[in-house]
C-alpha positions as CSV (number, residue, x, y, z in Angstrom):
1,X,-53.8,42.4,-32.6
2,X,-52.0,39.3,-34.1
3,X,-50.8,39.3,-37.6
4,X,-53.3,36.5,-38.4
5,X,-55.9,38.8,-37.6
6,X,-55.2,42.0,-39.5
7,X,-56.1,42.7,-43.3
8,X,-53.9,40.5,-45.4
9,X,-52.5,43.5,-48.2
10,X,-50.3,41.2,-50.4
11,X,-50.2,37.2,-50.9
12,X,-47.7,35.5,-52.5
13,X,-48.3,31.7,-53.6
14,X,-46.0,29.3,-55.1
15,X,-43.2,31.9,-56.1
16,X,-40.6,30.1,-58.6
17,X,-37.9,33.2,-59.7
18,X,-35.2,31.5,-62.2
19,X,-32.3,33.1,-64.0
20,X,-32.0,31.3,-67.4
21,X,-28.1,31.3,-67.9
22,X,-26.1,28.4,-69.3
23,X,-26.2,27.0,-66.2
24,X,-30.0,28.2,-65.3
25,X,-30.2,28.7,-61.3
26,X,-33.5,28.9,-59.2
27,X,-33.1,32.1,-56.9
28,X,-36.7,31.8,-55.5
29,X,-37.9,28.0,-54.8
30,X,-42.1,28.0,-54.2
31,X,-41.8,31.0,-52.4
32,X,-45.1,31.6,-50.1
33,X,-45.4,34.9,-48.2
34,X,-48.4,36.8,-46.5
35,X,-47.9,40.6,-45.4
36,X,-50.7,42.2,-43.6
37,X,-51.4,46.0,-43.3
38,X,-49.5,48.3,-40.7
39,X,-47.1,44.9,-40.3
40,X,-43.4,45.0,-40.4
41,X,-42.4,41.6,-42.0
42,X,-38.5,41.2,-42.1
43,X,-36.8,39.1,-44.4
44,X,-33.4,37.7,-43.7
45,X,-30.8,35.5,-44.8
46,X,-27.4,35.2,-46.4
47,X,-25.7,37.3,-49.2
48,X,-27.5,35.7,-52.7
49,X,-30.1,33.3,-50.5
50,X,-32.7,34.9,-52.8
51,X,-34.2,38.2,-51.1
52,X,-33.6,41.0,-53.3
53,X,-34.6,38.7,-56.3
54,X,-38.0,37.8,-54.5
55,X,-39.1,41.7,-53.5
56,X,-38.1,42.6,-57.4
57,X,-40.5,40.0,-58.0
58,X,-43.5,41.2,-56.2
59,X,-43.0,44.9,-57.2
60,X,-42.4,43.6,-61.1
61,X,-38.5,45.0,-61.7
62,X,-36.7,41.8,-62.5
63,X,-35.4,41.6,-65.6
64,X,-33.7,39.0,-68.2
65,X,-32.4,36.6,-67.5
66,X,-34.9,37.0,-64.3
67,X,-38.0,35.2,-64.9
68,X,-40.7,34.3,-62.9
69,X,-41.6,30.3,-63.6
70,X,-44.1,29.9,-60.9
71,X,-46.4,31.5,-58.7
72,X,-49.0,34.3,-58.3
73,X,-48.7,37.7,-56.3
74,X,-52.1,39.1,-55.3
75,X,-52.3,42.6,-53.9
76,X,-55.6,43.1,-51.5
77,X,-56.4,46.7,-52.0
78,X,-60.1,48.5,-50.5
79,X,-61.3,48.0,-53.9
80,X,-60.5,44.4,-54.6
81,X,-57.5,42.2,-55.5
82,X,-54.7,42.9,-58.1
83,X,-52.9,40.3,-59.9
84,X,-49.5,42.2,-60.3
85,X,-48.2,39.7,-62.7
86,X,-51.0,40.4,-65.1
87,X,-51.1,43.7,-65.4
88,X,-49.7,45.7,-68.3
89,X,-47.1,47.8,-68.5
90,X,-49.2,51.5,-68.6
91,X,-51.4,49.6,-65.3
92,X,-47.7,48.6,-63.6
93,X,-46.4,52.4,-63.3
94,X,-49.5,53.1,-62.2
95,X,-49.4,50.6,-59.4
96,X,-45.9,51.2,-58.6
97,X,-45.5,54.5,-56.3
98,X,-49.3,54.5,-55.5
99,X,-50.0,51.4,-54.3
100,X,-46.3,49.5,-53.4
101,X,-43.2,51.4,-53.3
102,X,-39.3,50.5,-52.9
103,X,-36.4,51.6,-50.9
104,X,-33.1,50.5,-52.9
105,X,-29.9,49.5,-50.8
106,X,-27.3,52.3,-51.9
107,X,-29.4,55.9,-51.4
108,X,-26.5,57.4,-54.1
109,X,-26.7,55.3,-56.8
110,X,-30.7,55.5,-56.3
111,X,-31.1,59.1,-56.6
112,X,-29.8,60.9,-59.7
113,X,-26.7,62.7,-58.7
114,X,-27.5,66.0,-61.0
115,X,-31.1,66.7,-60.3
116,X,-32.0,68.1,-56.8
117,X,-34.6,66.6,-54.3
118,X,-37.4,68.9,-55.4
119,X,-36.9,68.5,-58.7
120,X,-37.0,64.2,-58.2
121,X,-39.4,64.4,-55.9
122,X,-41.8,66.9,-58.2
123,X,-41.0,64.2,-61.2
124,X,-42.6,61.4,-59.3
125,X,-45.4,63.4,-58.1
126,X,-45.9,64.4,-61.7
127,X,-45.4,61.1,-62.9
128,X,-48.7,60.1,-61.2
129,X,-51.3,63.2,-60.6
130,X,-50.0,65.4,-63.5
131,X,-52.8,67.9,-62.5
132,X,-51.2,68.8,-59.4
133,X,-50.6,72.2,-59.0
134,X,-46.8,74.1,-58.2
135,X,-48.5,75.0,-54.8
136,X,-49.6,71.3,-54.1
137,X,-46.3,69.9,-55.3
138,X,-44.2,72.2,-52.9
139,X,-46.5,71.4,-49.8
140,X,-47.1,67.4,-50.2
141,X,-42.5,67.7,-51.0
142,X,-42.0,70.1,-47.9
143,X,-44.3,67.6,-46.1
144,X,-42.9,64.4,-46.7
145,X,-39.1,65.4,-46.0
146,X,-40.4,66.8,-42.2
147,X,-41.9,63.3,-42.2
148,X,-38.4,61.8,-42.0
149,X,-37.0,64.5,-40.2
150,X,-34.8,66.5,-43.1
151,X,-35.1,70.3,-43.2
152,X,-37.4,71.3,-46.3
153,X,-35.0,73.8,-47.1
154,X,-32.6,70.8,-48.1
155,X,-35.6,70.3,-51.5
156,X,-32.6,72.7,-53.2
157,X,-29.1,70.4,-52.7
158,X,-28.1,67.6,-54.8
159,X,-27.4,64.3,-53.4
160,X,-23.7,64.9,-53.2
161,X,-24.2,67.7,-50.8
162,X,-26.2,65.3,-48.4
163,X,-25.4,63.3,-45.8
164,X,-25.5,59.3,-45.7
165,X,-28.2,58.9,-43.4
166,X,-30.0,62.3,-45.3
167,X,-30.0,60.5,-48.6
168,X,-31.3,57.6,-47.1
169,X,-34.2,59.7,-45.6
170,X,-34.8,61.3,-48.8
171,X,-35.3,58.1,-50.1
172,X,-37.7,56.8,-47.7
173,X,-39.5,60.3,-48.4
174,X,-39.4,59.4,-51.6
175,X,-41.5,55.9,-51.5
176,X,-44.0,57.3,-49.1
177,X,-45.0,60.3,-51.1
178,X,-48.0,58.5,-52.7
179,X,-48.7,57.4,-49.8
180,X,-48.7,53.4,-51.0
181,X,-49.9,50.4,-48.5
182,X,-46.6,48.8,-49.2
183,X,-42.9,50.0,-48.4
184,X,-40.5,47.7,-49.6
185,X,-37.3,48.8,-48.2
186,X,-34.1,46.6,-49.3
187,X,-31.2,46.8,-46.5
188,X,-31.6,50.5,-46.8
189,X,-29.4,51.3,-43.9
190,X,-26.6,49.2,-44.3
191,X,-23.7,51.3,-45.4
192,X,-24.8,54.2,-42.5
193,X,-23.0,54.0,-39.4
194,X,-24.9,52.4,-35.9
195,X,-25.7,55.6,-34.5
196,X,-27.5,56.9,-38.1
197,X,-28.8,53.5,-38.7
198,X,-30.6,53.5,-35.5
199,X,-32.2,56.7,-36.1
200,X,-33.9,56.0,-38.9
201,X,-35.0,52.6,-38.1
202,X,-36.5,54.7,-34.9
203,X,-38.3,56.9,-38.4
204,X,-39.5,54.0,-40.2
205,X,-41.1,52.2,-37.2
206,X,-42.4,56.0,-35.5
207,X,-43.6,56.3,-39.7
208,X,-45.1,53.2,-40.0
209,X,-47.6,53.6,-36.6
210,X,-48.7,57.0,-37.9
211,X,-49.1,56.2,-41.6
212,X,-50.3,52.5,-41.3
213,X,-48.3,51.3,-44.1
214,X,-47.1,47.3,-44.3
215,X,-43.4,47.3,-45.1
216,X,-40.6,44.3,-46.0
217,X,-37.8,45.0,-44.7
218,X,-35.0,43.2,-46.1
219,X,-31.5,42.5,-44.5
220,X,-28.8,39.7,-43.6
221,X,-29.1,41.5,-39.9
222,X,-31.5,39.4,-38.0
223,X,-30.7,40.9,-34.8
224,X,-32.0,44.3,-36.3
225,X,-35.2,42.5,-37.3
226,X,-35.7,41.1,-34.3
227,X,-36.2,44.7,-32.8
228,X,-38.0,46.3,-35.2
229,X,-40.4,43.2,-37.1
230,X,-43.9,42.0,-36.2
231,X,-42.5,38.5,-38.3
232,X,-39.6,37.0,-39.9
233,X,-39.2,34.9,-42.8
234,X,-35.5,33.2,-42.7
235,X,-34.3,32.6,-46.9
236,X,-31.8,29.7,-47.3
237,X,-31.0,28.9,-50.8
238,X,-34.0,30.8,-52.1
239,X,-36.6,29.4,-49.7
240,X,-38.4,30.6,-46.9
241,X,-37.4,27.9,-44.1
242,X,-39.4,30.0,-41.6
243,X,-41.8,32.0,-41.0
244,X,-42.5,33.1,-37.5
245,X,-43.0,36.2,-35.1
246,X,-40.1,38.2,-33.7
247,X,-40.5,37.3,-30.5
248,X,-41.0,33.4,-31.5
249,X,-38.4,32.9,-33.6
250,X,-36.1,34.7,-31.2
251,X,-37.1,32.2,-27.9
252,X,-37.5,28.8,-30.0
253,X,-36.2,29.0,-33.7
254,X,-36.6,25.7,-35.0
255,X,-35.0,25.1,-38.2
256,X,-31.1,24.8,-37.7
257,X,-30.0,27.6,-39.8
258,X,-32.2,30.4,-38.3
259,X,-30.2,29.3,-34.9
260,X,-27.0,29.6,-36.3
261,X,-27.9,32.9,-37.5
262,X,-29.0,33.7,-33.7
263,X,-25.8,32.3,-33.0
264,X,-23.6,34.4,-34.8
265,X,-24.3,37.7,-33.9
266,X,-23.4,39.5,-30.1
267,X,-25.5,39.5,-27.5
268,X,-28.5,41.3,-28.5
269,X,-29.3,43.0,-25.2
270,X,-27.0,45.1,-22.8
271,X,-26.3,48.2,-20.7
272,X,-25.4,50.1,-23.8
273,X,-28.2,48.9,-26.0
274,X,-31.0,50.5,-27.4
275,X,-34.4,49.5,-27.9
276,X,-36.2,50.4,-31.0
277,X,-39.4,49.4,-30.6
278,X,-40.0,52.0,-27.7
279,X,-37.6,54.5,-28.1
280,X,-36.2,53.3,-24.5
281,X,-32.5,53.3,-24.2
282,X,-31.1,50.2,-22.3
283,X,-29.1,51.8,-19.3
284,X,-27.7,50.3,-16.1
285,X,-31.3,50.4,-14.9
286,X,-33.3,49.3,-17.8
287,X,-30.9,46.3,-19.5
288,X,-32.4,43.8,-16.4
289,X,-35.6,44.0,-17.4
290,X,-35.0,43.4,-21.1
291,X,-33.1,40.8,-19.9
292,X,-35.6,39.3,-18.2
293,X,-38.2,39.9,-20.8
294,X,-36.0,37.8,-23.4
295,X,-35.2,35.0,-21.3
């Protein structure tokens, strides 16, 4: 099934995000963007091209000088649209969590360093269904951290006594525990090394088929999308210049910066490569017929 053909969960139309400085600068130019359930959309692009500004924008966390000029952000739940922009402040942390959640870049700085995982995982859970019981809070925590393949024994450390790639899981853990239709994860496996990065991108793609859930992925590594994204949106000086599927952009991108971006970056396929998509690692044997499935 195509994207164009599964259930559209957000919209965005017309998205204008503007800092208002002495000099005011337009981080997100008429920004239009459709992610559609169970999809993977990646976003890519330069440092400050505009991505972490427009995903802040669709889950509501911008703030001053941040503001949103333009545009409207429509989320298509089973029981009708939402307009995130007009909804209140008590309706927003409702939404957030429950219905559209975020990975942050930097698992460390996002997790408080002198609470353990139970305890932030039990706040969040409280947060939202306050008549959970201790018994219901322990199971849905122990649950979600075998999810992403930590050790439910690890709901007693602190972040500092975790690894990278843990904390990052933890995280990830952490934004599907409500189980919400969107995951917006922003470069959350940039500062791992390429053997820990890979494993969890393995997680969030094996997570994604079981649970169903759309996620943005967000990065400045397009050969990484290209593995693991249904479709890519390319940002250039806070536009979208395209919009295509993985497999599309990757054979024919047609605007001149997505090919420079395909141009800087190794060869993205190899007897020592890995495929994420199926798991399959790219031996002497198996590199020939990627090869011949890219060309």
């Amino acid at each position: 099934m195509t994207a164009d053909q599964r259930q559209a969960v957000l919209t965005v139309e017309d998205l204008t995000v503007v800092y208002e400085t002495e000099a005011p600068v337009t981080a997100v130019k008429h920004a239009d963007l459709v992610l559609h359930k169970g999809e993977i959309l990646g976003l890519a692009g330069e440092s400050g091209c505009g991505k972490t500004t427009l995903a802040y924008a669709v889950n509501r966390l911008h703030r001053p000088p941040a503001r949103i000029a333009t545009g409207r952000i429509t989320f298509h739940g089973d029981d009708g649209d939402t307009d995130i922009l007009a909804l209140d402040d008590t309706r927003l942390r409702a939404f957030r969590w429950e219905r559209l959640s975020m990975v942050f870049q930097g698992a460390m700085n996002a997790l408080n360093p002198v609470t353990t995982v139970r305890a932030q995982l039990k706040d969040t859970l409280l947060a939202h269904r306050p008549r959970m019981s201790r018994k219901e809070i322990r199971e849905r925590s122990e649950d979600v951290l075998t999810r992403v393949g930590v050790d439910p024994r690890r709901l007693g450390s602190y972040p500092h006594e975790l690894s990278g790639g843990m904390r990052q899981r933890v995280m990830i853990a952490m934004a599907m525990l409500l189980e919400p239709q969107i995951m917006i994860m922003d470069e959350p496996t940039t500062a791992l090394d390429v053997v820990v990065q890979r494993d969890i991108l393995r997680e969030i793609v094996r997570l994604r088929d079981e649970l169903d859930f759309a996620v943005i992925f967000i990065t400045h590594d397009l050969p990484l999308l290209l593995e693991i994204s249904d479709r890519i949106a390319v940002m250039l000086d806070g536009e979208i210049v395209e919009l295509e599927t993985a497999d599309r952009l990757y054979r024919d991108a047609q605007h001149p910066y997505t090919r420079k971006l395909l141009g800087s970056f190794p060869s993205l396929s190899g007897a020592r490569g890995a495929f994420i998509r199926t798991g399959v690692d790219e031996t002497a044997e198996t590199a020939p017929a990627l090869e011949e499935e890219r060309a």
